[in-house]
Each structure stands twice: as C-alpha cells, then as structure tokens.
DODOVO-717280 format. One record per residue (C-alpha): residue in three letters; x, y, z. Coordinates in steps of 0.001 Angstrom, whole numbers, plus 500000, padded with zeros to 6 digits. Layout:
BEGIN
AlaXYZ...
//
This chain:
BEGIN
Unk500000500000500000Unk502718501957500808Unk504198501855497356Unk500912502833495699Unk501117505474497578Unk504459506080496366Unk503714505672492840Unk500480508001492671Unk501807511073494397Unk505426510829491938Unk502672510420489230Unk501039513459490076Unk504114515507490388Unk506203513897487358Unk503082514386485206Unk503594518142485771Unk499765517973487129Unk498155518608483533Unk494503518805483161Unk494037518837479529Unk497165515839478636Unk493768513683477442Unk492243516072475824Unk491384515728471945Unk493623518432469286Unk489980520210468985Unk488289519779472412Unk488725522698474773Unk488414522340478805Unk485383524119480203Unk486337526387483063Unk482737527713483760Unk480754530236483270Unk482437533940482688Unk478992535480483018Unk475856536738480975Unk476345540279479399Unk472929542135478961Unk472802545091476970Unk469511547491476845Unk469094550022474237Unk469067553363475685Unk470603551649479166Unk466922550485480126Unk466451548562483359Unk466732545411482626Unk464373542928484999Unk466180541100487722Unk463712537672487373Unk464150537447483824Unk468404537909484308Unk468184535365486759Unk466436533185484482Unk468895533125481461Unk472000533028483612Unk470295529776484882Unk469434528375481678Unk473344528518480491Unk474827527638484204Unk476633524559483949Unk479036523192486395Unk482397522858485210Unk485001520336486913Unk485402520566490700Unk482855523136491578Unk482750525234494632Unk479013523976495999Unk477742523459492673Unk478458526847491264Unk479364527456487391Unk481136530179487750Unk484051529071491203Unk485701526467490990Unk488523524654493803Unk491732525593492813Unk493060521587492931Unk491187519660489990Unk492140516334491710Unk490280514336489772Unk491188516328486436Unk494861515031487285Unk494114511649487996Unk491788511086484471Unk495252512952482812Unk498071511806484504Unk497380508449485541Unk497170505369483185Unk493758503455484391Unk494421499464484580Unk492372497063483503Unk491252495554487049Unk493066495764490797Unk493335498338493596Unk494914500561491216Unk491861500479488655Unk489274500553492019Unk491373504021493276Unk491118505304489540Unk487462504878489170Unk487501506470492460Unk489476509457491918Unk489625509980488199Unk487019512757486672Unk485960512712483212Unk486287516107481347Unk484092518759481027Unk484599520398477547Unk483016523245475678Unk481344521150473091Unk479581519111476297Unk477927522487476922Unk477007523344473489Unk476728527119473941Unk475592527543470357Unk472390525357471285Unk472436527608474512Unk472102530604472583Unk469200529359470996Unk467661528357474304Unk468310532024475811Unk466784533701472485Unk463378531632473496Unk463886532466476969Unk464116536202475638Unk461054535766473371Unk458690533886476555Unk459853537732478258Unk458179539644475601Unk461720540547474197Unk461181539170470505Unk464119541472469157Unk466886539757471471Unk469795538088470231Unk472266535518471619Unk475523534592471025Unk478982533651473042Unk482516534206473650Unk485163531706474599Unk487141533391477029Unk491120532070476851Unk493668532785478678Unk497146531567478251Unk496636527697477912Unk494431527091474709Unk493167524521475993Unk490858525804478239Unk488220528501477784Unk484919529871479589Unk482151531107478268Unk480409534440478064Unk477328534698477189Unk476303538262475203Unk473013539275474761Unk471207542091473267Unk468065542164474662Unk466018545208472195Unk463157546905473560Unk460792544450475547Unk456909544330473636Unk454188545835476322Unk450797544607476618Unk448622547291474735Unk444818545815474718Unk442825543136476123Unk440283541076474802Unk437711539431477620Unk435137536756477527Unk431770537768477614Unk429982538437480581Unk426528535974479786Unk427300532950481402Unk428359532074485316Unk431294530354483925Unk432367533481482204Unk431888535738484699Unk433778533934487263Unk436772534034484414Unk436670538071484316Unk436789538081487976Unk439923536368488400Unk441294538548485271Unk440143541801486778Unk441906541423489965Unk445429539775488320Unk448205542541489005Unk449947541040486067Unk446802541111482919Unk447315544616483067Unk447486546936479957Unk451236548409480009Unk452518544793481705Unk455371543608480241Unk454424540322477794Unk455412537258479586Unk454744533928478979Unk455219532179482576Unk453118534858483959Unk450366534198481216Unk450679529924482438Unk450170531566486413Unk447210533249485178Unk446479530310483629Unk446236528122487038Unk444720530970489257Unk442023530971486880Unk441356527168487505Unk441526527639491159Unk438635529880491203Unk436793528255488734Unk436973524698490426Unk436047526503493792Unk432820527798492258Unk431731523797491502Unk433445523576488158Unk435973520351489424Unk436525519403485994Unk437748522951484434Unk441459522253483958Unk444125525096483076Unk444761524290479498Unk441310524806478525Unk442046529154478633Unk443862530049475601Unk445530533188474536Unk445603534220470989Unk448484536933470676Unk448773539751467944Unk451368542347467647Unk450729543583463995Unk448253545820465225Unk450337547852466762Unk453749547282466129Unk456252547055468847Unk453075546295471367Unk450986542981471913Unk447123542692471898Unk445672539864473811Unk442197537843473600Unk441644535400476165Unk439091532512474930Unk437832529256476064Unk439259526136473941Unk437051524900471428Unk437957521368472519Unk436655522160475735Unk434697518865477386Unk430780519197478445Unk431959517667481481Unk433888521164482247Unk431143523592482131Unk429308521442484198Unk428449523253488018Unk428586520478490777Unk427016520161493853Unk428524518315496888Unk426489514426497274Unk427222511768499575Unk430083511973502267Unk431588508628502659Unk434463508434505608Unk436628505552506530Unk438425504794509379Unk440775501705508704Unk442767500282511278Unk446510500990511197Unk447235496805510874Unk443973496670508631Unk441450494347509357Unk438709495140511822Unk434988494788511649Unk433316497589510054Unk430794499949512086Unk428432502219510549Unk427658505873512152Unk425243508477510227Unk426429512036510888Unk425368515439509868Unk428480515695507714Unk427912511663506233Unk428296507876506533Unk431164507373508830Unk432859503969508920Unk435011503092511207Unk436833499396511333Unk436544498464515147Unk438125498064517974Unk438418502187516836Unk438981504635520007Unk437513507867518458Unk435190510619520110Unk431872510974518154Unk432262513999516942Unk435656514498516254Unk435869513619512175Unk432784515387511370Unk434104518372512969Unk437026517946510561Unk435113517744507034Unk434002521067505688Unk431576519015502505Unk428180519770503186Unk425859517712500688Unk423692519366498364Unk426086522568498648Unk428492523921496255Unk431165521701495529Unk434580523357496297Unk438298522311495783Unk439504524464498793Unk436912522952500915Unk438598519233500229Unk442104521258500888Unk440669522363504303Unk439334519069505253Unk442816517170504542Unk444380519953506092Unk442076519534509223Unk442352515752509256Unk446444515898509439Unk446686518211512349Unk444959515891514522Unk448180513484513963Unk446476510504514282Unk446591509353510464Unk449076508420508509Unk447338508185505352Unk444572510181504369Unk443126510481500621Unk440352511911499510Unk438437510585495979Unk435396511937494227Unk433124510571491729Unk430302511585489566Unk426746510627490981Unk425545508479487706Unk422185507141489212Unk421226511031489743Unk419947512351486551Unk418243515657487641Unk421405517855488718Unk425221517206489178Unk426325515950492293Unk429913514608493141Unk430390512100495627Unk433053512311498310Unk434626509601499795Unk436989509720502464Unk440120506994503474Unk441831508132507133Unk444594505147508350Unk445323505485512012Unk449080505905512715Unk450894504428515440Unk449086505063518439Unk452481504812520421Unk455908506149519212Unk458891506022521281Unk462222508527520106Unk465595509569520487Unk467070512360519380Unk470768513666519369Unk471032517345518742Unk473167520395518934Unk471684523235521061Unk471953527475520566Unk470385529139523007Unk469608532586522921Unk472275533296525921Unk474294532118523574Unk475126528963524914Unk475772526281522566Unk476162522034523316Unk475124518575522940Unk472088517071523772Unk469702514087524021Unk466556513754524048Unk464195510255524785Unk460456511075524099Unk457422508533524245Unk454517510145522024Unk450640508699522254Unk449079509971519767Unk444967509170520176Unk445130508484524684Unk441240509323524742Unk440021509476521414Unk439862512621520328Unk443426513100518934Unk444800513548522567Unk448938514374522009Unk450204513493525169Unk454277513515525329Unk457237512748527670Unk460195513704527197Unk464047513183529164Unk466474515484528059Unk469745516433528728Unk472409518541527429Unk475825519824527884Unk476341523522527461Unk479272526060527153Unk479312529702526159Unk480088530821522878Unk481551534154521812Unk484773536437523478Unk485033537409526933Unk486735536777530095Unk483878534567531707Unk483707532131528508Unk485873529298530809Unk484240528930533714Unk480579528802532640Unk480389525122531447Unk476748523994532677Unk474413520922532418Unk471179520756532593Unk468441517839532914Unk464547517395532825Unk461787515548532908Unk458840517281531020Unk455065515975529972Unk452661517906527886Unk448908516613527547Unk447694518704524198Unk443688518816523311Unk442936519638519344Unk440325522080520638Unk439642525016523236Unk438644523279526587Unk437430526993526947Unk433920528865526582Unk433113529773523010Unk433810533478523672Unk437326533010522133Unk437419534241518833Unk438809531922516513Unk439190530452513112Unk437594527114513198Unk439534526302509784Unk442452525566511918Unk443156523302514602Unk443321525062518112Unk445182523184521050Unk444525523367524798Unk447940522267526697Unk448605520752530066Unk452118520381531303Unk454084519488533917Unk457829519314534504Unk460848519310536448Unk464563520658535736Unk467413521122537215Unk470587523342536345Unk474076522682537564Unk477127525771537293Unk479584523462538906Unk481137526887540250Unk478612528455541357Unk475086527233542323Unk472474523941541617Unk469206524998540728Unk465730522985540490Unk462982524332538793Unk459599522481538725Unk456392524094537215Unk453168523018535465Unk450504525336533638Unk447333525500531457Unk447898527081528495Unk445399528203525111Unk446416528244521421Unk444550529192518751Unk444180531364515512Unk441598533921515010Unk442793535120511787Unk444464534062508849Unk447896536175510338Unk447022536435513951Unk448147533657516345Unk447503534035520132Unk448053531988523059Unk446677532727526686Unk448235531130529527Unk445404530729532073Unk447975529370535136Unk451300528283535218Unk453139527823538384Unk456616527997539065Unk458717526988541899Unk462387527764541751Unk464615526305544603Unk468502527500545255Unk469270523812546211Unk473105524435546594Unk475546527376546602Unk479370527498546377Unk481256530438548471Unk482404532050545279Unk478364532290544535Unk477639534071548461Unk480182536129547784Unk478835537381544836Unk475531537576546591Unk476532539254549552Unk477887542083547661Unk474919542607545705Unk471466542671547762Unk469297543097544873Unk470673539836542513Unk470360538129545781Unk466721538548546180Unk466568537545542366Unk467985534028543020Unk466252533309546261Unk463653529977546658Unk459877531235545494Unk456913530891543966Unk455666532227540427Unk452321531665539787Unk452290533202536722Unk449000534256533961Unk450097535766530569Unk449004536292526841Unk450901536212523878Unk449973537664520221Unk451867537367517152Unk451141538657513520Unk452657537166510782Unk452597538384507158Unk453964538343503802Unk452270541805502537Unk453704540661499214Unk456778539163497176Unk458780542016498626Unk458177543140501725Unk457115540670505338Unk456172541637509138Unk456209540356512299Unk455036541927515058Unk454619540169518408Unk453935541231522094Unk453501539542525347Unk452036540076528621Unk452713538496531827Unk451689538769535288Unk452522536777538313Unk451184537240541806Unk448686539055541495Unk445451537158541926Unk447343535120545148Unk448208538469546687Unk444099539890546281Unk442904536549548068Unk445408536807550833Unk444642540824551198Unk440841540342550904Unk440985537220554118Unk443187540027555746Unk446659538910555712Unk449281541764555810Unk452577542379555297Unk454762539460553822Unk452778536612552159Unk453513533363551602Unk452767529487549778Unk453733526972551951Unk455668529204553843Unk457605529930551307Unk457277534085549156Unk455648533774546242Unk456523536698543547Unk454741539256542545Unk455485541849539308Unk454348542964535649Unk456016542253532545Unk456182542791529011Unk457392543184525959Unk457168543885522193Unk458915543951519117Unk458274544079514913Unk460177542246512309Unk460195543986508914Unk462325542493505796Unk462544544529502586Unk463608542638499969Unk465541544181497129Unk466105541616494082Unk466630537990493948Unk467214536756497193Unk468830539557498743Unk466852540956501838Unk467149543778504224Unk465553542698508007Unk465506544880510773Unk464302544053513974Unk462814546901516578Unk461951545396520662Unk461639546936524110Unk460004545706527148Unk460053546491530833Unk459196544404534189Unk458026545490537566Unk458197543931540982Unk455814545473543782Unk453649544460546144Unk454921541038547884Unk458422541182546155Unk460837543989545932Unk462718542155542830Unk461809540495539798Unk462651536656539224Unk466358536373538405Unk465196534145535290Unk462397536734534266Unk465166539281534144Unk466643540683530588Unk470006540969529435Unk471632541815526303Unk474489540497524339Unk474935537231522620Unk474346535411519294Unk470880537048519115Unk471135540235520600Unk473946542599520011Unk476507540192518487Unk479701542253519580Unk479412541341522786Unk478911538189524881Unk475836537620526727Unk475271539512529898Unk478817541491529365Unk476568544730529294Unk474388546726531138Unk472569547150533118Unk472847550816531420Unk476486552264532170Unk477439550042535106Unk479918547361534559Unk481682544910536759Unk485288545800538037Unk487910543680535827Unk488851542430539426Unk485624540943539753Unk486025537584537355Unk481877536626538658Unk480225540054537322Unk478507538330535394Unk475598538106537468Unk474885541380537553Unk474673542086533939Unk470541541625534307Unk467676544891534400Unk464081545172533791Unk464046547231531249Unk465570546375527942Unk465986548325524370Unk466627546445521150Unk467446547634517650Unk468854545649514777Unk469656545567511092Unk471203542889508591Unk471755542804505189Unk471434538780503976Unk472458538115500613Unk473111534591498829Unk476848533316498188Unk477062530051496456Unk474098526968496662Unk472704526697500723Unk475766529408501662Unk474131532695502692Unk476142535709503886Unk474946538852506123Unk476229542048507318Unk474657543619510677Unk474897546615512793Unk473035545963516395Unk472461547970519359Unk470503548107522722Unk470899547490526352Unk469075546784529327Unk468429548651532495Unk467007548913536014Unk463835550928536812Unk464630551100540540Unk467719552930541650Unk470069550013542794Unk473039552078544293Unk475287548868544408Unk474904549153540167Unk475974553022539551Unk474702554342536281Unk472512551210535898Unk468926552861536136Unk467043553942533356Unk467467557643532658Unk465928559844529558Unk468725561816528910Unk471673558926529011Unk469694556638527223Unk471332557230523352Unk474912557430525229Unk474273553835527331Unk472976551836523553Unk475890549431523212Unk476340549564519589Unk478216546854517079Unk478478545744513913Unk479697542729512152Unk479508539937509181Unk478540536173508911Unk477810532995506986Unk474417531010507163Unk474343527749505580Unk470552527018505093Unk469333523974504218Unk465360524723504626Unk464994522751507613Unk467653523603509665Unk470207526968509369Unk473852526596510946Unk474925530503511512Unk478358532184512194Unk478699535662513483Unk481251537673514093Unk480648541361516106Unk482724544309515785Unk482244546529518816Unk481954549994517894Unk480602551473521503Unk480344550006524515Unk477983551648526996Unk480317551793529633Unk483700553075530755Unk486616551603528973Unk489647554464529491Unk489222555640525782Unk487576558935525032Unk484987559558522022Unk482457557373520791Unk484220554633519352Unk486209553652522822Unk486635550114522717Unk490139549436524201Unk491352547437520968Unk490161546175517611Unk491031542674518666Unk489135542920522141Unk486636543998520066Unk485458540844518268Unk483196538412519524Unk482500535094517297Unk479014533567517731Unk477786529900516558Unk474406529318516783Unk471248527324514927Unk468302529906513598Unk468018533134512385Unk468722535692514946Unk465099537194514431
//
C-alpha cells in the first residue's frame, strides 16, 4: 500500500499535474461560466427575474465546483489530474482508486453554447423581448486549451401589453373568468408580455373556477391568441375558452354523499356504521375515536356547492389531529342522479401508530448564547382518549458552554436535565367566547415538569412548574396563546462560596435568586405576514403577570405584610414586551431585516425584585453580536475587571433592542449577512450597588451598546447553521478611551458567535 502510495503522488508531480494531457487536438476544457452580458438600448432597466432566468438556463458546472456553482471552481482539479496523469488498469486496487478518483472532462462542446444561445433567444422571446439576440465568447487565457464562456446578449426593447380582449359576461362560467382577470396585478394593459406569467394566470384561473363547483375545468382549457401587427412594437391579447373544451367542464357540481373511513393501522377490523350530519362514517373496530371528532374535521356539506379548497381544508384539518398516517380523499360523479350534478366524496383516514417512542441527538443554541450537545428520549401517544389527545414525555439532557469572546467564557460550562410531559387537546377546553378560526386546529395544553441546572462553580438549581395554556388562531395572520395558570417553583438547592460572595455584595441579585413561587398568567399575540413578494412583518407582544390574583385573596381574608405558599414568598410583578420584524427585499434573494423590541418588568407588592430568570440581558448570538451575553448593562454600570463573577449582575428590567442585517446569497445553501446591532438593558429602581445602571431619559442614546459585524448562514430549509462575528463599535460603559468609538482594541473587540436559527 505503501508503494501505491508512492507511485500516485510521483505520478502526480512527474506528470507536471496537467489537466488537459487527454484532451482531443479540437476539444477545449470548460472552466465555467464567465457570466451573461445584457445590453439594453438606451441603458433600460433590465428585469432582475428574467436575468436570473437566462444566467440559469446557460449555468453549467464545470470540473470541481465550489458547491455546485458554474462560475468558482477549487483551485486543485484532483480528479482532472488523475483522468490525465494516471494510466487506468484494467482491474486491481489501482483500477478501484482510479474509478475512484479519476474525473471525466468537462469540455466546451459538452455544453454546446451555440444550442444555449438558441435556448436564451426563446427564453428572451417567453419575456416579451422578441428582438433579442444571443451569442457567446470563449474566454482564453494563456493555455488554449481551456476557455469559459460568456454569454452576450442584446436584449432590444421588451413588447408591452397594449389591449385586452375578455370573455363575455353571459354565462356564470364566464363571469367567474373576468373576475379572476380583473383582479390579476399582472393582465394589466402596460405589463410587460410574459409567457410564465400568462401559464400563472392560467392556474389561478382554475383555482377559482373549480372553487365555484366547476371540478373538471382544467388550466389548458384558457387560451391566449396573441397579435402584435396591430400595433407594432406592442401585443394585443384575447383570452378565449378552447374549442375542445369537454361538456363535462362547464358542468356546476354540487357536493352528494360523504363517505368516511376509518381503517385500522394493521387493517382488518369489523366495520361499524355511524350516520352524521356531515355523512356515513365507517370506522373498522376496535376504533377509540370521540363521536364527533371527524365530522368536525370535514368542511363538505351535501347538496352545497362543491369546492376544491373545501377538500384542501378538510385534509388539512384531518392531518393536524396526527392521528393518520394516510389520508386520501376521491370523488366521483353521481351516475344514478339524473336531475342535477352531484359529486360524491369519499373519504380513506389510516390510524398511525398510536404509540411512538424517540431519540434524538442534537446540537443546542440558546439565545444566551450557549451552545452544546444534547439528548433527548420522548414517548409520544398519539389518540390516549380518542379525540386526537397528544400526550408527550420527554428526558432530556444537554451539555452547554458559552460561545463568543470574553473573560467569563471558561468557567461557565453547565448541564442541565429534565423531565417534562405535555397533555395537548385539538380544541379550546374553553367557553366559546374566544374568537377563533375554526379552519384551523386550536390546542389546549397541560404540562408538567421538572429541571434542574448545575454551574459546577457556582450554584444547583431545580425548577419544577406546570401550567394550562390556550392556542389558537383567530385570523388568517394572527396567532395568540393565553396562559390561564402556570406555576413555578424555583429552589437555590446548593451554593458554592464564590456564589455568596457574589451575593453578599449585591442585595438586589440576591433577592433575584432566592427559593419562590411564580404563579404566573400571561398572553401572547403574534402577527405574521407576507404583505407581498417584497416586503414581510412580524410583530409580536407579550404580557405576563405573576402574583397578582394570590396576593388579592390573601389581602381580601386580611393577611398583611409578607405573604407566603407553603411558607415559602411567592413573587409578585408585571412584565412585558414587544417587538416588529420587517424584511425589505431588494432583488433575487437579497433581503434587508431589521428588527425593533423593548420591554420592561416590575416587581411590587409582595416582592421587591423580579425573578432572576424573568430578568433581561443583552448580548449574545441574538442580541447585540459584539458582545457576549450579559457582558453589558445594566445601562452604564459594569463589573470591576477584578471581579472575574460580574457576570451576574449584567441583568435589568428594562431592555431596548434595535437591529439591522443585510442577507444576501453566496454560492448553493451558503448565505452571507452584514449587521449593525444595538441596545441594552436597564434597572427601573435605583440600585446604588449598580451606579449608572437605572434607566434615565437623557443617558439613554449614550448607554445603547452599539456593534456591527459579518457572517455565513448555511441554510438547508429545515435547519440553518449561523456564524457571526461582532465588531464593537461602543460600549455603553467606561473603557479608558475617550469619544464614541472607545473600545480598548480592535482585537478585544470581536466576539465570534455559533448558533442554529436566524437571529430574528
């Protein structure tokens, strides 16, 4: 082996590593793509989409791509040496490695850029641009042997849409047609002829039509004829209905009967026959399933309209109770009725797993920006009473250490195990004064749970809790979720001296961390939109109270002063908080998102500080990404450098967030961004062992920590690994450098942040 070794590597190196020795006297090694050249007469704007387009029609990867690009390529063609430089036995190891190794050629007449030309003047034609010409360049450098291509085009003055031509408005059919046309933003006189747009129109005019009881009206019965003698340089358009067009597909239908079965997951079963007000329901017993629960599900009512969307709604509906794993629906033509048209439904549910056991392995990014392994065991029932009951345990665990610069980084490894169950309803065990949308599935929650955090250096804390919580939708962008109760109980089961030390010297962190109850009630809201193509918003807010109803029973039986649960303080403050998302998107895939949040929490009444854990703090991998979590604020104040354990006092209760980043593709799933962030959190009560922490009007612009800083995103859909790296450009606190910019070096400066997500 050793020898083969030998022999490859003086191979490579005698062989001068060529990557064209094989190639033919007339073939020429493709290098990639130089780039598409677009020339407008008069320097018009030429459309991003339609740029995007050709250069994809004519990208083709050329050996050893960077991530599938046609235009980088790795600067070591390994396998371009091998395929030159090494003969290729017949059979052995040596043949095995070559097949292995070896790459065959990519040349220019593999790419065929005159046929591409071709391809990109059709392209340029389905984009109304029927003057545009093609053609290439081979671009050579000193070896002959190898060229790239550019692409020139000259893309003429695009043809406008100048008149349109509707159906007439005398039959339903018809009119349901213009309606669709009327509201299109692209079937617009002055719109720019395009053929892909004309095919969307195309299917959005089927939608509608098939949700108005036309189910057999298919796309490619609208036709367009096109004329642009009329007036030269423009295009008229009629849009007609195909002469070929089936009976069958200007036929209205009404809904008829609603068959549903319910097979066993194993099949089998004897079959049992329920009549509903939404149809025959047959389910294959033994079957655990409430009465009502699949008729609540199907949206077909019989003798009514027949509607695609309503057969989208009801498979939609059916999934989200999780207890299927196949679910189809079929419809038929009612032959033995003869006096109107009627389509029967029938539909097939087969019951999943009722039990599913899991384990999951996973890396962790916490918003403190602590990052680590984990594991997870979960058992899953997915039907316990019938009604699509979810009810969940999991064990987790996970191993966690602080990403990011900074002096505390070290010290702050952590673990952290629990023991959690959830017990979800697909409805609202609530009175029907909530408003929601009964198109979607809304879930009542139960849970119950136990955790415990170990900071070997510090402190061991428990945390147990359980709650009732509501989620629903009352609109198509509006989420909301109510938490009626959750309780809380956080016990400070062990301390090191380091810790008390740390405690004793700060009062008001002390009370944070001591043992107490949080009986907590709180509301959430979140609205979520796409406004269109270019431009999306987020805008979410939430509520919380804790103490508050416990403290007006005690005080109405007459207790004073102190109160307490099981002779233990229970907590007692306000909290909340709100911020909006908006992303701006430029062209292709290039967005601008900025991110706006504040919020502010109050203790009174039985507790003179809010919960530790219900604290903010600022820094990290989704905060202000120059600086590591908790290393600012609260407002001006900042731990001695003698004092390695500040970091427990980097916490306030009232917090200021502002960020903006620039994400723009690189190559494939490899995303960039550039980012400027800044914010900081403060105290509303005057802590005097904090100086320059509470929250004052006219410091607040000076005390905004401000950074800025670049990074890599590698999304793959599912799941986005992101790097960050913060440049500090102001840090709210003293540092021994005068002006604005005062951090004390560039290098101190930088902070390096690995987390999963997108940082809003």
């Amino acid at each position: 082996m050793r020898k083969l070794f030998i022999y490859v590597v003086a191979s490579l190196m005698l062989a001068g590593c060529s990557t064209t020795r094989r190639i033919g006297q007339d073939e020429i090694l493709y290098t990639g793509l130089k780039g598409v050249e677009v020339t407008t007469p008069d320097k018009e704007k030429f459309p991003t989409g339609v740029r995007s387009t050709l250069t994809e029609a004519v990208s083709v990867k050329p050996n050893n791509s960077l991530l599938g690009s046609a235009s980088v390529r790795v600067p070591f063609p390994l396998g371009l040496w091998v395929y030159n430089n090494w003969p290729n036995p017949p059979k052995g190891l040596k043949h095995w490695i070559y097949e292995k190794l070896a790459a065959t050629p990519v040349l220019v007449s593999d790419v065929r850029p005159e046929v591409r030309t071709h391809m990109l003047e059709e392209l340029l034609d389905n984009n109304g641009y029927f003057s545009g010409t093609a053609s290439y360049e081979l671009v050579q450098k000193r070896n002959k042997k190898k060229a790239s291509i550019l692409y020139k085009i000259n893309a003429g003055h695009p043809y406008n849409i100048d008149s349109l031509i509707l159906l007439p408005d005398s039959v339903p059919l018809f009119h349901v047609i213009d309606s669709v046309v009327n509201r299109s933003k692209y079937f617009k006189v002055g719109s720019r002829y395009s053929t892909d747009s004309l095919s969307a129109l195309r299917v959005n005019i089927a939608n509608a039509v098939r949700n108005h009881g036309y189910y057999f009206f298919r796309p490619e019965y609208i036709q367009y004829l096109a004329d642009s003698t009329i007036n030269p340089g423009s295009i008229a358009i009629k849009l007609d209905i195909a002469n070929n067009i089936p009976s069958l597909a200007l036929a209205k239908y009404k809904t008829g009967q609603i068959t549903t079965y319910i097979y066993k997951n194993r099949s089998g079963g004897v079959p049992d026959t329920t009549e509903t007000q939404r149809g025959t329901l047959i389910r294959y017993m033994p079957s655990r399933l409430r009465k009502g629960l699949i008729p609540s599900c199907i949206v077909f009512q019989e003798g009514r309209t027949f509607s695609v969307r309503q057969m989208n709604a009801t498979q939609t509906r059916l999934a989200r109770l999780g207890i299927f794993n196949d679910i189809t629906i079929n419809v038929e033509r009612d032959s033995t009725n003869t006096s109107e048209n009627l389509l029967d439904v029938t539909i097939e549910c087969t019951y999943d797993r009722p039990l599913e056991a899991s384990i999951e392995a996973n890396v962790s990014s916490k918003s403190n920006s602590y990052l680590g392994p984990g594991l997870s065991l979960g058992l899953t029932n997915r039907n316990l009473f019938g009604g699509g009951e979810l009810l969940t345990v999991a064990l987790t665990g996970s191993y966690e250490w602080q990403t990011g610069s900074g002096r505390h980084n070290s010290v702050f490894n952590s673990y952290e195990v629990g023991l959690n169950g959830t017990l979800a309803f697909p409805r609202l065990l609530a009175p029907n004064v909530i408003p929601r949308m009964r198109r979607n599935v809304n879930w009542t929650r139960l849970s119950l749970g136990i955790d415990l955090l170990n900071r070997p250096h510090y402190f061991k804390l428990s945390q147990f809790n359980a709650g009732i919580a509501y989620d629903w939708q009352s609109s198509r962008y509006i989420s909301n979720t109510f938490t009626l109760f959750k309780m809380t109980y956080n016990k400070l089961q062990r301390t090191t001296a380091v810790f008390d030390s740390i405690m004793n010297a700060n009062p008001a962190i002390a009370l944070s961390f001591q043992s107490q109850y949080v009986p907590q009630m709180s509301y959430g809201f979140v609205y979520d939109r796409a406004m269109n193509k270019s431009n999306t918003i987020n805008v979410q807010f939430t509520l919380q109270e804790a103490g508050n109803i416990f403290w007006s029973i005690y005080e109405l039986c007459g207790k004073k002063g102190e109160k307490t649960l099981f002779h233990t303080p229970f907590s007692q403050f306000v909290k909340g908080y709100a911020q909006i998302v908006y992303g701006r998107k430029f062209f292709g895939d290039h967005w601008l998102v900025s991110r706006i949040g504040t919020g502010a929490a109050y203790a009174y009444g039985n507790s003179s500080q809010v919960p530790y854990s219900e604290q903010f703090y600022c820094g990290g991998a989704n905060s202000v990404r120059a600086f590591t979590v908790r290393s600012i604020g609260p407002g001006s104040y900042h731990a001695p450098a003698s004092q390695v354990n500040g970091y427990f006092d980097q916490t306030g209760t009232f917090t200021f967030i502002a960020n903006s980043e620039y994400r723009f593709p690189i190559l494939g799933p490899l995303h960039g961004a550039a980012f400027l962030d800044a914010g900081n959190v403060w105290t509303i009560k005057n802590e005097p062992e904090r100086p320059g922490g509470q929250l004052r009007a006219n410091n607040f612009f000076k005390d905004l920590a401000l950074g800025t800083g670049v990074g890599l995103r590698f999304d793959i859909s599912m799941l986005v690994l992101r790097g960050d790296l913060g440049i500090g450009i102001h840090a709210p606190y003293n540092t021994g450098k005068r002006g604005y910019y005062n951090m004390e070096s560039f290098k101190k400066s930088l902070a390096f942040h690995l987390a999963i997500g997108y940082p809003f």
